[in-house]
C-alpha positions in Angstrom: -7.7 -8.6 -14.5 -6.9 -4.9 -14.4 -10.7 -4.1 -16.0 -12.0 -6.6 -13.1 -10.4 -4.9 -10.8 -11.6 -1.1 -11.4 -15.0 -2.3 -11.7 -14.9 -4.3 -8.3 -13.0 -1.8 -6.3 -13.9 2.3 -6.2 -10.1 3.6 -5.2 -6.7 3.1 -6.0 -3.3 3.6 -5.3 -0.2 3.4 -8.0 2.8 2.5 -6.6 6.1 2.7 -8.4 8.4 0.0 -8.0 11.9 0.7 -7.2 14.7 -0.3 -9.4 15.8 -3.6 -8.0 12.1 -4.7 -6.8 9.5 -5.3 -4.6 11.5 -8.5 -3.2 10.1 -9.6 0.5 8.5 -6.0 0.7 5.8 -7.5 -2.0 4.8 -10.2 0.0 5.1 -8.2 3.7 2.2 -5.9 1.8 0.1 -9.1 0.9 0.6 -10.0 4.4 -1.0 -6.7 5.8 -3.4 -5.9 3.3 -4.6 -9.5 4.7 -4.9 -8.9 7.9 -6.2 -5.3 7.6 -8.7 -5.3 4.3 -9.7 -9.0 4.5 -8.2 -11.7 1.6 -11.4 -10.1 -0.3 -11.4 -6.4 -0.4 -8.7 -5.6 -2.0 -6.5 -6.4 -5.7 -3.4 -6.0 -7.1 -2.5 -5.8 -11.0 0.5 -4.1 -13.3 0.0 -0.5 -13.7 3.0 0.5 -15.9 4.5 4.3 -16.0 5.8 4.6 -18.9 4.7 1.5 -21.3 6.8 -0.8 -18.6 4.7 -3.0 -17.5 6.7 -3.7 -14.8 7.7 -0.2 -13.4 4.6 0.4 -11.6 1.7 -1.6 -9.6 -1.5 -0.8 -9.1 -3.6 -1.6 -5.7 -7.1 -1.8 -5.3 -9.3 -1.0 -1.9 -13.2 -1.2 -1.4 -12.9 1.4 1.1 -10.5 4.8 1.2 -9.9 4.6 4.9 -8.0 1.2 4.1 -6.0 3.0 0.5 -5.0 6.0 3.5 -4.0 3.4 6.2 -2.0 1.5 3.5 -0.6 4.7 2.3 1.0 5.8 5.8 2.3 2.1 6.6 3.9 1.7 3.3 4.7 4.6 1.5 7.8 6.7 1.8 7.5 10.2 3.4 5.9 11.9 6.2 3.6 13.2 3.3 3.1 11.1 1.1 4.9 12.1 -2.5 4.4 10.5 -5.8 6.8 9.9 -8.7 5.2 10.5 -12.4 1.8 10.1 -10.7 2.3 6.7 -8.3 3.4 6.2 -4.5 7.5 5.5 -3.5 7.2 2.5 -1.4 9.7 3.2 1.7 12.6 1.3 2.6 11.9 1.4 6.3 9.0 0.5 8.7 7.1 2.7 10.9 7.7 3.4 14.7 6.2 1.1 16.7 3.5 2.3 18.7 4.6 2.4 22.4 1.8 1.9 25.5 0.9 4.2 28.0 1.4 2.6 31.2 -2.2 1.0 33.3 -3.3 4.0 35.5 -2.7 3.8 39.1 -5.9 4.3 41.2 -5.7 5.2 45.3 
């Protein structure tokens, strides 16, 4: 799976998982990687820190503009930091994006 997966797809992003999960986040991710990549173009496998095979996952894009638009939706920090080498996943979700009101014309 994981040798499939780094042949298929050219970048990735580790992401360490937090102590008590992934939980709904896990599936919220699956959800916009989806909608955004396509059910095709991108993969997810273990990616273990430190020998734990499940401290760590491992997410696979085709292209790097998706990895950077899936690192500012779902990882913690206005820049994004890394722990021993992966992505924190944050606990909140980004501002939504507010309109500019229609332009009035005379």
């Amino acid at each position: 799976m994981i040798t499939e997966a780094e042949r298929r797809y050219p970048v990735r992003i580790k992401l360490a998982v937090p102590a008590d999960g992934l939980g709904n986040r896990l599936t919220q991710m699956q959800s916009w990687l989806d909608e955004n990549c396509g059910f095709d173009a991108w993969a997810i496998t273990p990616a273990g820190l430190r020998g734990i095979v499940n401290d760590a996952i491992a997410i696979y894009f085709l292209d790097a503009t998706l990895a950077s638009a899936f690192a500012a939706r779902w990882c913690a920090g206005y820049r994004v930091a890394s722990a021993d080498g992966a992505f924190r996943v944050r606990e909140d979700a980004p501002a939504p994006r507010i309109s500019a009101r229609p332009a009035r014309t005379p």
